[in-house]
C-alpha positions in Angstrom: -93.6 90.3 162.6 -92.6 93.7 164.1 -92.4 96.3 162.1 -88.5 96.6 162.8 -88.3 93.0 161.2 -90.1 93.9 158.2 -87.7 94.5 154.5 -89.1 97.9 153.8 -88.0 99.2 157.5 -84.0 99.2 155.8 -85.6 101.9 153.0 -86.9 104.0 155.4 -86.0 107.8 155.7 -83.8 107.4 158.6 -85.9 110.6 160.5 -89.3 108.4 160.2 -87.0 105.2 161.8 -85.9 107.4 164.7 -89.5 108.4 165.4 -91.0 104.7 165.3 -87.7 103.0 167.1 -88.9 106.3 170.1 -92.5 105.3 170.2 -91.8 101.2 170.9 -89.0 102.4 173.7 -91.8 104.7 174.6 -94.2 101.6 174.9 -91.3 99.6 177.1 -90.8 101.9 180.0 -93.6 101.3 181.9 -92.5 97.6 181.7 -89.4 97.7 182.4 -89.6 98.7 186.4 -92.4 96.1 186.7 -89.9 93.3 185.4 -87.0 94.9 187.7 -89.3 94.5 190.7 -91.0 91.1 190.1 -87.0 89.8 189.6 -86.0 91.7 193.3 -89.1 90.6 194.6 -88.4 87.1 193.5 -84.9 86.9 194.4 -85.7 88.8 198.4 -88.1 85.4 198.4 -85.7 83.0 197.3 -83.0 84.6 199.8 -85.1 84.9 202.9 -85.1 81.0 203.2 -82.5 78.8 203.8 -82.0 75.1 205.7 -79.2 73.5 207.4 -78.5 69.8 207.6 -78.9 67.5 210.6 -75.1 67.7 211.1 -74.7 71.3 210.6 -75.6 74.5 212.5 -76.0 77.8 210.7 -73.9 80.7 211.4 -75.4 84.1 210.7 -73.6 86.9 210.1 -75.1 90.5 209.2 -73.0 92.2 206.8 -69.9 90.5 208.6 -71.1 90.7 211.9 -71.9 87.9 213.7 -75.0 87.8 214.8 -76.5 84.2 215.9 -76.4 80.5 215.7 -79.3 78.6 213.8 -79.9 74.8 214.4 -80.9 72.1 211.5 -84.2 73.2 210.1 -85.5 75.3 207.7 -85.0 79.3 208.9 -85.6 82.9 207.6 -83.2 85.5 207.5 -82.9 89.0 205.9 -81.8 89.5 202.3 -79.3 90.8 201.0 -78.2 91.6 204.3 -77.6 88.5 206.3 -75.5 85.5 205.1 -75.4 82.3 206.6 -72.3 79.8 206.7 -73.4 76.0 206.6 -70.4 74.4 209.2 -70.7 70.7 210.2 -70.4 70.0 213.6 -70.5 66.7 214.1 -69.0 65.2 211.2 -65.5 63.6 211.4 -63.1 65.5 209.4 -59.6 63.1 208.2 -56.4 64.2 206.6 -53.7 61.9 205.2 -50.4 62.2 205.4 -47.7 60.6 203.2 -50.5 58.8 201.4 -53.9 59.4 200.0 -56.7 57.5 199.9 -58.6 57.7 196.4 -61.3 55.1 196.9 -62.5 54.2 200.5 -64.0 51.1 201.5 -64.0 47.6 202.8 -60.4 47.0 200.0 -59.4 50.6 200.0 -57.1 51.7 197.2 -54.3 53.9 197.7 -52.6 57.0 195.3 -49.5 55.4 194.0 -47.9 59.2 194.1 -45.5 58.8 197.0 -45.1 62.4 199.0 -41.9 62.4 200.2 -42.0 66.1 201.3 -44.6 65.3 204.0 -43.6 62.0 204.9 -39.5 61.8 204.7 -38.3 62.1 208.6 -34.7 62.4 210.3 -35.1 60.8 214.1 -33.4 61.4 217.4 -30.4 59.4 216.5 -30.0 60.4 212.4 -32.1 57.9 211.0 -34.3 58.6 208.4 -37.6 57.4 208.2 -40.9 57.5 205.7 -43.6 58.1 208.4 -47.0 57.9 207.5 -50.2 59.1 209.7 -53.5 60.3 210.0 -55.2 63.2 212.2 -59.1 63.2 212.7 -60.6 66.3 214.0 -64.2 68.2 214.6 -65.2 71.4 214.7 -66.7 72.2 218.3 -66.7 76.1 218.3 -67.8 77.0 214.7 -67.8 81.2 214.7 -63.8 80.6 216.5 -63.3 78.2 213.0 -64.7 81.3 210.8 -63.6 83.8 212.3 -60.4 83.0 214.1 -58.8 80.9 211.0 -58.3 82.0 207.5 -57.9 78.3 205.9 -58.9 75.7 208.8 -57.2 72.8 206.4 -53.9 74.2 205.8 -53.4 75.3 209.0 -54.1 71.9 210.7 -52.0 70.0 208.1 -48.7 72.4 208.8 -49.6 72.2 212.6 -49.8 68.3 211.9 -46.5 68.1 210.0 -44.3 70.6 212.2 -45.8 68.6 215.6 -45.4 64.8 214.0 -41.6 66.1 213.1 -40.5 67.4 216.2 -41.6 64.6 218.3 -40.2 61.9 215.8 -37.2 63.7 216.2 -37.3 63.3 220.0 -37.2 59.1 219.7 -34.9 56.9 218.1 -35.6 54.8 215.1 -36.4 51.6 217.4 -38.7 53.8 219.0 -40.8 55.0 216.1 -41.1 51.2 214.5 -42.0 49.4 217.6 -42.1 50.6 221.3 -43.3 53.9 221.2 -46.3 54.2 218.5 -48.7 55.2 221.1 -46.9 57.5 223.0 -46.0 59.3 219.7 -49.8 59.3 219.5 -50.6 60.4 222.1 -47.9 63.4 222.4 -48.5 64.6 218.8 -52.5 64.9 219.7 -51.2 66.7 222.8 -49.3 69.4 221.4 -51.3 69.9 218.1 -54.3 70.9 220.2 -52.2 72.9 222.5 -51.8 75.2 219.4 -55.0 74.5 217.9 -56.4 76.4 221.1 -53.7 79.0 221.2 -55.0 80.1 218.0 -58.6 79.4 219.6 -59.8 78.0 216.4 -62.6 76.5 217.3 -60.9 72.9 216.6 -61.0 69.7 218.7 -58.1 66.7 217.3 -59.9 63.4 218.1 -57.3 61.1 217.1 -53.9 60.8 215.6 -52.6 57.8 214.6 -49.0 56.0 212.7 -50.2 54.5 209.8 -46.8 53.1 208.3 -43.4 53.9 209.5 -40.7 52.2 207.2 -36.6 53.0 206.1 -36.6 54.4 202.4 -36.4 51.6 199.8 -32.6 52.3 199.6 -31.3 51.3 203.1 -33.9 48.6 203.5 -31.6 45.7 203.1 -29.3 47.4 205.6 -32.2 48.1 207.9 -33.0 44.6 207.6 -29.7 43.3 208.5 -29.4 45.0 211.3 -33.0 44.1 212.6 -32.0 40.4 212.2 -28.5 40.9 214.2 -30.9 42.8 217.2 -33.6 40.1 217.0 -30.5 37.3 217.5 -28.7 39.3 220.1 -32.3 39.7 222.1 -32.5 35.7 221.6 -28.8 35.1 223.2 -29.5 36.8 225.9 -33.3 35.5 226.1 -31.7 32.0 226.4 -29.0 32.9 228.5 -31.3 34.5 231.1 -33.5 31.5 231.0 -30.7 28.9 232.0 -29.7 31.7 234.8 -33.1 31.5 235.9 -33.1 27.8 235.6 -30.3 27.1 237.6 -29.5 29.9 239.9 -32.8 29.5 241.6 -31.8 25.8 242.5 -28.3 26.4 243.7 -29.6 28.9 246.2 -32.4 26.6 247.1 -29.8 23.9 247.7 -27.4 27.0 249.9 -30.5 27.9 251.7 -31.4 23.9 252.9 -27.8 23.3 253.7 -27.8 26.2 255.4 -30.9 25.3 257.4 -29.8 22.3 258.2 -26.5 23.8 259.7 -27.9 25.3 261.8 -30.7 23.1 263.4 -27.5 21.1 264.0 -25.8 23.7 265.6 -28.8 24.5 267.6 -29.4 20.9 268.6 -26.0 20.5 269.6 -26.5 23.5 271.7 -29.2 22.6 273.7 -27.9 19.1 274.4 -24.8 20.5 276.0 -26.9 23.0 277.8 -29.0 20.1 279.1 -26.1 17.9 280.0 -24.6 20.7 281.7 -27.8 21.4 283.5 -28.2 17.8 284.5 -24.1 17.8 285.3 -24.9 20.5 287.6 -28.1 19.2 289.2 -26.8 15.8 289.7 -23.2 17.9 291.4 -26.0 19.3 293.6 -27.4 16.0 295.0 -24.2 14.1 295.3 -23.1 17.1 298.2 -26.3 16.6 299.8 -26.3 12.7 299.9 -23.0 11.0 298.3 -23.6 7.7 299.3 -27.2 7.5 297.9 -25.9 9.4 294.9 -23.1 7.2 294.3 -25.4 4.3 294.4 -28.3 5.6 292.1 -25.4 6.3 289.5 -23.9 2.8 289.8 -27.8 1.8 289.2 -28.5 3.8 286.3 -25.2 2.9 284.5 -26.0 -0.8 285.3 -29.2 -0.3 283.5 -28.0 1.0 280.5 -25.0 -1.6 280.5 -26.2 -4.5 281.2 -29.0 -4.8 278.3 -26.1 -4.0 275.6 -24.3 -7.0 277.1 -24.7 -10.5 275.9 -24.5 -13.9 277.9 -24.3 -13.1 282.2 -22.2 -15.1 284.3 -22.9 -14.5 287.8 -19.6 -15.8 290.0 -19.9 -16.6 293.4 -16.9 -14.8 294.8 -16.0 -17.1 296.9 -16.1 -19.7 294.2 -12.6 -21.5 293.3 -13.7 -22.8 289.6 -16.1 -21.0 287.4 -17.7 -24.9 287.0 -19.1 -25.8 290.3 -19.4 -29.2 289.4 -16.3 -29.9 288.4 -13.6 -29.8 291.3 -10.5 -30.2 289.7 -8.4 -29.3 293.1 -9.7 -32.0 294.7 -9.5 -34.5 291.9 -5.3 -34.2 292.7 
């Protein structure tokens, strides 16, 4: 034991317990420095080394001042007066809005905590709507991210909600479920890195995406109805356009033959009378030169045409008293 430990050390003349407590603390300081430098030796070591991730880069900074960019790898740097932030940049960053996600996976299960506040949306036409989406984003310019930005997370979720508003706001409630998801999107990534650089924070929004967009729970059957009374209207006049495209297309097929028809009638009919007047006029022309001949070639050619249309022929001698030669019924008086 020390001698401070042992019984009789209480019973001591306090004077001889001040001279022996002097002569250990005596013994102690040349120690003492020894230990202090072995532990600031130890610690310089320990701090001088430091390794970033395969996804990270290092960002140096001596006493606040930034100073250089280290890539993955085990790297020295000065103690006590340099300090490195790990920042990854290439890993996917996600946040939820309207839901949360406590267990990822294949079957991923959801926070049964609804958040209204972030979700609960008025549209263009004073619907209200429970809107639920998710923004994915990477850091491209780390020292902008520490340097620029204060809280990197809070930030892009109020940029996220005050974008994802506004433009919801622009559309109708029609618009939001169904036809315009993706231009939604598309104009909320827009605009949220519009400001993201503004700020230059170093930021780059891959993706933003509706997850769910319902009515609240209280005006569902209502939403519902009305849905059901759309859908039948869009069938009405679905079917209606379909026999309009059924029959319309025929009657106008039917105007256009008639029509065709018309006039390759009237066109025919034109160019006979042309020709008949043509052949009126040539055949004028060669009865003045020759009206005997012509007079006789037109007796001819209406002969022709006559006589095949007739039946029986009966050709009469005109000096012939009885049309039956054998039979002379004059002279049988």
């Amino acid at each position: 034991m020390d001698d401070f430990e042992k019984p009789e050390d209480l019973f001591k003349n306090p004077d001889d317990f001040l001279k022996d407590a002097g002569k250990k603390l005596q013994n102690l300081k040349g120690i003492i420095p020894v230990a202090v430098a072995a532990i600031f030796i130890a610690v310089a070591l320990f701090g001088s080394f430091y390794s970033v991730g395969p996804d990270e880069v290092g960002i140096i900074r001596f006493f606040g001042k930034y100073v250089r960019t280290t890539n993955p790898g085990l790297h020295l740097k000065i103690p006590f007066a340099e300090k490195v932030n790990k920042v990854k940049v290439k890993y996917i960053f996600k946040e939820e809005f309207g839901f949360r996600t406590t267990r990822p996976g294949i079957v991923s299960q959801y926070s049964p905590k609804e958040y209204f506040e972030e979700s609960l949306m008025l549209t263009g036409d004073l619907n209200v709507l429970i809107v639920e989406w998710i923004v994915q984003f990477k850091i491209k310019d780390p020292v902008r991210l520490l340097f620029n930005i204060r809280n990197p997370q809070r930030t892009i979720r109020n940029i996220s909600e005050a974008v994802m508003r506004q433009v919801v706001g622009d559309n109708t409630v029609s618009e939001v479920l169904t036809t315009r998801r993706v231009e939604i999107n598309q104009a909320v990534q827009e605009k949220m890195q519009d400001i993201l650089d503004s700020y230059q924070s170093g930021v780059q929004i891959v993706t933003v995406k509706l997850q769910d967009v319902n009515p609240p729970d209280e005006v569902k059957p209502s939403f519902n109805e009305v849905n059901e009374a759309k859908q039948e209207k869009e069938k009405v006049i679905n079917q209606a356009w379909e026999e309009y495209n059924k029959l319309i297309p025929k009657a106008r097929g039917e105007a256009e033959k008639t029509i065709k028809e018309a006039e390759g009638y009237a066109l025919n009919r034109i160019n006979r009378a042309k020709g008949d007047a043509v052949k009126f006029i040539d055949t004028w022309e060669a009865y003045k030169g020759a009206k005997e001949v012509t007079k006789k070639r037109l007796y001819l050619e209406a002969m022709n045409e006559i006589l095949p249309k007739a039946g029986k022929k009966f050709v009469v001698d005109s000096e012939q008293k009885s049309i039956l030669p054998l039979l002379d019924l004059n002279g049988g008086k």
